[in-house]
N, C-alpha and C positions, 0 to 999 in steps of 0.2 A: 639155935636161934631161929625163932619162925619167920617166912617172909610176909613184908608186909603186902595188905591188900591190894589190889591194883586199882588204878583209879578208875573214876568212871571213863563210860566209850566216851569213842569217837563219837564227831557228831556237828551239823551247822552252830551247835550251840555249846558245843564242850571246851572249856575252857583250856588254854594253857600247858603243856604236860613239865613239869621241872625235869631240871636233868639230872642224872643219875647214872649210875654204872648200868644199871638193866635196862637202859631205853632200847628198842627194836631197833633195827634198821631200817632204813626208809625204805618203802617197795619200787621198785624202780616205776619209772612214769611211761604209760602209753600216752603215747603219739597216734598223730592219724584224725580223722571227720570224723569217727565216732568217740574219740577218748571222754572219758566222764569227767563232768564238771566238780572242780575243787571249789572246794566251802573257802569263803574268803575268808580268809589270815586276823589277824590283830589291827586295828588302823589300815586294811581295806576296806574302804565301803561298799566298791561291786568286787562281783568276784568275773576274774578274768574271762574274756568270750573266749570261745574255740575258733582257729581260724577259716575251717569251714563246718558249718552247723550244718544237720541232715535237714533234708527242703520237707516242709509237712505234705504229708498226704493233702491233693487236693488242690493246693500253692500251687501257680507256676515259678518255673525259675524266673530267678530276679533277670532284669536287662542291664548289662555291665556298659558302662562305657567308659570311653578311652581312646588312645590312638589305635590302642590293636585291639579296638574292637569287629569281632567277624562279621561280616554282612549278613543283612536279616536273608533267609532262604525262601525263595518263592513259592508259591501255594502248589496245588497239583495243575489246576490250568490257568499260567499265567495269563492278561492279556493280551490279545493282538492285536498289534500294530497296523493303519491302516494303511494302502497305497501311498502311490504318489500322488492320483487324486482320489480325495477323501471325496465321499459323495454326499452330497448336502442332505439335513433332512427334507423328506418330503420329495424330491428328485428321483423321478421313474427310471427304471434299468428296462434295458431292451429284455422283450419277452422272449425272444431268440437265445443269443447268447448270455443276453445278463451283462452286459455293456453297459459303459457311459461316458457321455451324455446320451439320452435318449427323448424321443417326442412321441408322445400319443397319435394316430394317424390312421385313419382307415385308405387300404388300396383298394381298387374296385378292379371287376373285371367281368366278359360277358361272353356266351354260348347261346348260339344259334342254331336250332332245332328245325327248320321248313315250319312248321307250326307251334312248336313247342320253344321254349328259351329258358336259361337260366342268370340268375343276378349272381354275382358269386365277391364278395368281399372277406377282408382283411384286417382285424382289427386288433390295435395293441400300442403297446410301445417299441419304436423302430430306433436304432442307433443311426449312424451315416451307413455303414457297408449292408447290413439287413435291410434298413427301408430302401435304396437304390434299386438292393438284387428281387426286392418283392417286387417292387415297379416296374422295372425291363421284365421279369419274367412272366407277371400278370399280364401287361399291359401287349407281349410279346404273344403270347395265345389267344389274345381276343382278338390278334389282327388275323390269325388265320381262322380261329372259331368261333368270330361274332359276324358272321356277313352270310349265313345259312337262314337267314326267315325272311320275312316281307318287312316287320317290322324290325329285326334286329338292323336292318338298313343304317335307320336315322339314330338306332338308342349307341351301335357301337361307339359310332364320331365321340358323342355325348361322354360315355365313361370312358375314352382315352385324353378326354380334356378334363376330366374330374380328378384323375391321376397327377397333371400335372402340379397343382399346389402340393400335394405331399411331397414332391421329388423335389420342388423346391426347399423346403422345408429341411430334409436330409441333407439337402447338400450345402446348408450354413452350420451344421454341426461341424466338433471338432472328431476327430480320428477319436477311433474307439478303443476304451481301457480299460483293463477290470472285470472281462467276462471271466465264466466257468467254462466257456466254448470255445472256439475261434469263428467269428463272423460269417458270414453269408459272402461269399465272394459277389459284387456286383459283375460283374462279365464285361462286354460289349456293349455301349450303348444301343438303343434301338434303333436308331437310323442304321447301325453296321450291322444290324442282322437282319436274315433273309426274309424275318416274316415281315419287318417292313416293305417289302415289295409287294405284299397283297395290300395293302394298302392303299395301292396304285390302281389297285382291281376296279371297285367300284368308281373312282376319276375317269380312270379312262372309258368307263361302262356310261357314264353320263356325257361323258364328251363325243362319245360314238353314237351314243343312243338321239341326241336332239338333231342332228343333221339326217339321220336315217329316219328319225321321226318325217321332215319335212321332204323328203325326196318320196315315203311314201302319199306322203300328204297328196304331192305334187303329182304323182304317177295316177294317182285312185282319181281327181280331177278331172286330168287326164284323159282317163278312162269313160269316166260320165261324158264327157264331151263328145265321146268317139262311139259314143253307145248310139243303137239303133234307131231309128226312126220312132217317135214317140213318146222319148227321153226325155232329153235336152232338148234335142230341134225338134220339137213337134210342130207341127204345120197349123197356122192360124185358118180355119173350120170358115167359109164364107159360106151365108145362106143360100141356097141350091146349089151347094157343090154336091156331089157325091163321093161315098169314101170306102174303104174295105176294110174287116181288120184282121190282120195278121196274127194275130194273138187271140188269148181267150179275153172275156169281156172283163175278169175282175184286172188285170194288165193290158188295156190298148193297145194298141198300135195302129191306128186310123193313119191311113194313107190315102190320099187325094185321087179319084180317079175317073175315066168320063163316064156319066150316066147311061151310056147307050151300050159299054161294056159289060160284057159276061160275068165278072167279078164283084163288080157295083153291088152294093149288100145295102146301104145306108143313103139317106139323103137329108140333107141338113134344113129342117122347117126354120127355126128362128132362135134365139139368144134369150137370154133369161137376165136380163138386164135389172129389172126390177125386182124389189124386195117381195118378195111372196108370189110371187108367178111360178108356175108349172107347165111340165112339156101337157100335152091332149094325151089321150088317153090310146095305149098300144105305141109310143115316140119313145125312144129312149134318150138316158143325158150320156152326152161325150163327157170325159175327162176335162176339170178346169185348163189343164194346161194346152188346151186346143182352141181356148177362145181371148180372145183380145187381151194383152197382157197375162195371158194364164191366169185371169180371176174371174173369165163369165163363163158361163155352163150352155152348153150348146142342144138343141135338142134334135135327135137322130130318127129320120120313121123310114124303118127297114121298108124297102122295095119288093120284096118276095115272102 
């Protein structure tokens, strides 16, 4: 007895197989994400999904959610987080350490050369502990290295009082936070350091100097008063006196003396009282300060 044909294949489209003693055995079913999709049955209209389909090339994986779902993983550099105080936009950090709060502020300071000098400033943004320790330690070498010229004298005073609005300034800041450094230590005020004592230099050089001014003043006076014959007291010239002079003619020294003496050099013709009058000819003039009031000119006719 031949057998009969077989039917047509398998297939999304192949009908029905009836049963029979020759039907095959069903092949067992892979399981698993990749198992191949069955053609759907008789009165299915889809055919069943797999419970996990391979992700295409391309795709990202889906995002699951749920209770257990795992937290998303952070990038390669998350960001950071900033201090305790965030620093405002626009709000300058100390040029120093990189602090804040900070103020923009120029410190000055000065060198004294005998004829040469130098300006020498500071400029930036200062926190509290930088701008303090700029200003004690500027303001602390100009008191020993700015009093070296004629003029560094008046300019020193001047930039240690230029100083002081910055130092005010620093010191309504709050405490400083947030540098890359540790702050400028402020020290010692300036009044507790030693160069404050030069300070004192030039006070006391002006307090010594005006009383020493006036005792020479007073001494040199003095002196004029106590000067020789011819001076100060020079003797009032009366017409026929006769006189000598001790000295050479461009400095007098006419001294009064009697005519019938050995010494008698000069004798006194007359006074020059009027605007445009002159001694005669060969009469010499005495010195103003020998005639009436020290303002008339005397005329002198040498005796030998």
């Amino acid at each position: 007895m031949a057998t009969p044909p077989p039917p047509h294949g398998t297939g999304p489209y192949a009908g029905p197989q009836p049963p029979g003693p020759y039907i095959s055995p069903q092949a067992p079913q892979i399981s698993g994400p990749y198992a191949p999709q069955q053609a759907p049955g008789v009165g299915e209209p889809y055919a069943p999904q797999a419970p996990y389909a391979a992700p295409q090339a391309g795709t990202p994986y889906p995002q699951q959610s749920g209770p257990y779902t795992a937290p998303p993983q952070a990038g390669p550099y998350p960001p950071q987080p900033h201090g305790l105080y965030a620093p405002s936009p626009g709000s300058p950090a100390c040029g120093i350490c990189g602090a804040l709060p900070a103020v923009p502020a120029t410190v000055r300071g000065h060198q004294g050369f005998l004829v040469l000098m130098r300006f020498l400033s500071r400029r930036g943004a200062f926190c509290r502990d930088c701008g303090l320790a700029s200003v004690r330690d500027m303001s602390a070498k100009t008191l020993w290295q700015g009093w070296w010229g004629p003029l560094s004298v008046a300019i020193t005073p001047l930039t240690l009082l230029m100083n002081i609005g910055p130092a005010g300034r620093f010191r309504k800041l709050a405490a400083p936070t947030g540098g890359f450094r540790p702050p400028l230590d402020p020290g010692k005020t300036l009044l507790r350091r030693p160069e404050a004592l030069l300070f004192l230099v030039p006070m006391v050089f002006v307090a010594v100097a005006i009383p020493v001014l006036m005792v020479i003043g007073l001494l040199a006076g003095g002196d004029q008063g106590r000067a020789g014959p011819g001076v100060e007291k020079a003797p009032t010239l009366a017409i026929g006196a006769c006189v000598r002079n001790d000295g050479d003619w461009e400095d007098q020294d006419l001294q009064v003396t009697d005519c019938g003496a050995t010494d008698a050099q000069y004798k006194v013709t007359r006074r020059l009282e009027k605007a445009g009058s002159t001694c005669a000819d060969g009469e010499l003039y005495a010195h103003l300060k020998y005639g009436p009031g020290g303002t008339t000119v005397s005329c002198l006719k040498p005796l030998r």
